[in-house]
BALOBA-1460 file (C-alpha; in Angstrom, 3 decimals):
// residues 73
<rec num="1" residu="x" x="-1.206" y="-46.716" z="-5.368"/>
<rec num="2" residu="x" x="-4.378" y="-46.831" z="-3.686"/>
<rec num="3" residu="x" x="-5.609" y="-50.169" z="-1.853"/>
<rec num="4" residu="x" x="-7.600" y="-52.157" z="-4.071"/>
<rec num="5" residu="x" x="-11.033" y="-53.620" z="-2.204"/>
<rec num="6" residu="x" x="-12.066" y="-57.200" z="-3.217"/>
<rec num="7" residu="x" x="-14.190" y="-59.881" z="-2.162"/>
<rec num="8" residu="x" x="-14.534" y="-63.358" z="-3.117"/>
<rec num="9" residu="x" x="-17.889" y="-64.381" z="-4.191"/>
<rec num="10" residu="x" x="-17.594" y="-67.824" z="-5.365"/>
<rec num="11" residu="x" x="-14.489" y="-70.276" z="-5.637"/>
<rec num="12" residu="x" x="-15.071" y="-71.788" z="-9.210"/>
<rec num="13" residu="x" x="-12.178" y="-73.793" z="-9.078"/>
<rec num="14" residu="x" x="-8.096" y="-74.054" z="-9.222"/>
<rec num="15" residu="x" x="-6.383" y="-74.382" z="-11.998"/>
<rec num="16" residu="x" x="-3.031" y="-75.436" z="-10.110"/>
<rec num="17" residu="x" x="-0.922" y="-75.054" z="-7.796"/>
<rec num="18" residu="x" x="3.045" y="-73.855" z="-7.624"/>
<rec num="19" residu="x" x="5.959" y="-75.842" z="-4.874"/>
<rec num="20" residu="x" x="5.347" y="-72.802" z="-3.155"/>
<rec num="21" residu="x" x="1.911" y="-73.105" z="-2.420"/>
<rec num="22" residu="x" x="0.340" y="-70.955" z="-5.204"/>
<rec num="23" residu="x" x="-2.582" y="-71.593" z="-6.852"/>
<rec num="24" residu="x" x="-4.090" y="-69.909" z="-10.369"/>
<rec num="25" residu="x" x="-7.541" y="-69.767" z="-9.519"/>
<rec num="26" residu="x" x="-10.654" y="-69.041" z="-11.189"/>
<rec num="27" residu="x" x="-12.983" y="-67.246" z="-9.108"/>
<rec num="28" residu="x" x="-16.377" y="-64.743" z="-8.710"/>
<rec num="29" residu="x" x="-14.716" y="-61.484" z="-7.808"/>
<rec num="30" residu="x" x="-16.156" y="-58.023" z="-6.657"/>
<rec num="31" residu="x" x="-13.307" y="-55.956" z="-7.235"/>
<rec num="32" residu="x" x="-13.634" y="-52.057" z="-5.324"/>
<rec num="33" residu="x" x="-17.510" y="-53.222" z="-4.346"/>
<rec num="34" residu="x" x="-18.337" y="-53.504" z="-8.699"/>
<rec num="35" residu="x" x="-20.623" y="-56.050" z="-9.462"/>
<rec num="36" residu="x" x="-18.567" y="-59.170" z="-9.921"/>
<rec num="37" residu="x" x="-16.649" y="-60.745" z="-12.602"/>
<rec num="38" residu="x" x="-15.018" y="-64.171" z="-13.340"/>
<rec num="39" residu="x" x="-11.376" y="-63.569" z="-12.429"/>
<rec num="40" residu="x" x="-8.293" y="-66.039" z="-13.128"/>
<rec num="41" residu="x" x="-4.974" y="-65.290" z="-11.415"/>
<rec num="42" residu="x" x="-2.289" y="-66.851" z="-9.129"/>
<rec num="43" residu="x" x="-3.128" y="-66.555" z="-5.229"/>
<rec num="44" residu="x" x="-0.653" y="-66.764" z="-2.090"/>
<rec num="45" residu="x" x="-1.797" y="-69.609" z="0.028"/>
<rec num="46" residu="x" x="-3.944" y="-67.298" z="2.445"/>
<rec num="47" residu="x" x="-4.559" y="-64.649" z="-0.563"/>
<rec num="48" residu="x" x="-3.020" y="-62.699" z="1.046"/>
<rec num="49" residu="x" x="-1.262" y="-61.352" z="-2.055"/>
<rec num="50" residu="x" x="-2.049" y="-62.023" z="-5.736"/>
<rec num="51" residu="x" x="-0.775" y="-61.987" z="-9.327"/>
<rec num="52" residu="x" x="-1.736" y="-59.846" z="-12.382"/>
<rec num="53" residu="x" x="-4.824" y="-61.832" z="-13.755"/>
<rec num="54" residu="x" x="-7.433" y="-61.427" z="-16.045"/>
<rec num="55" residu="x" x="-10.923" y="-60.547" z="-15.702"/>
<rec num="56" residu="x" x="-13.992" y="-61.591" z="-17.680"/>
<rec num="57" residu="x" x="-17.758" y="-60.950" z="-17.447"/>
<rec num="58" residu="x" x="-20.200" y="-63.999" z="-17.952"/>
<rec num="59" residu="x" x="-20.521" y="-63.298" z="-21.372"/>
<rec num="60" residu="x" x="-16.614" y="-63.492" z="-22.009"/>
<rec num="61" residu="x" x="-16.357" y="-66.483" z="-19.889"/>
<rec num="62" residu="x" x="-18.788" y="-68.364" z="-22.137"/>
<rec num="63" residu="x" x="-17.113" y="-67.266" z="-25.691"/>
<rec num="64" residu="x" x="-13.984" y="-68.562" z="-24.262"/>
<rec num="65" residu="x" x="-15.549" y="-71.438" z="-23.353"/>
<rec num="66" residu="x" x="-16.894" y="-71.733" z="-27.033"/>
<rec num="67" residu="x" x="-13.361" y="-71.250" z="-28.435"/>
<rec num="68" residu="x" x="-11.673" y="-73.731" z="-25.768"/>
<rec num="69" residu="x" x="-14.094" y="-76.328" z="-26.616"/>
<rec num="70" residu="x" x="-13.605" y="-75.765" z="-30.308"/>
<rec num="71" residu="x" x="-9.683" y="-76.449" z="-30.002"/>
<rec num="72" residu="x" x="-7.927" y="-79.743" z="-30.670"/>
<rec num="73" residu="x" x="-6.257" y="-80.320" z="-27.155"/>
């Protein structure tokens, strides 16, 4: 598999955090130099490895907001 290139634009936030020291984060991602996306996904403590996540663009973000927002929680 080839090495996957990423760089962390913006810390939005973290979501929590495992005993072990992981943390599900949501963050500003350029993934292989792309323009970035919002990215949520658990992190090593140095991120130095990660998790299978999910990406979204700011658009997707925002109608998950909307539906988030619109649930009884």
């Amino acid at each position: 598999m080839a090495d996957i290139k990423y760089e962390i634009i913006e810390k939005v936030g973290t979501v929590s955090e495992s005993p072990k020291g992981w943390t599900k984060e949501l963050n500003l991602i350029s993934w292989n130099n792309r323009d970035p996306k919002y990215d949520l996904r658990d992190w090593a403590p140095e991120h130095e490895k990660m998790g299978k996540g999910v990406t979204l663009t700011k658009d997707e973000l925002k109608e998950l907001r909307d539906i988030l927002n619109d649930m009884d929680l």
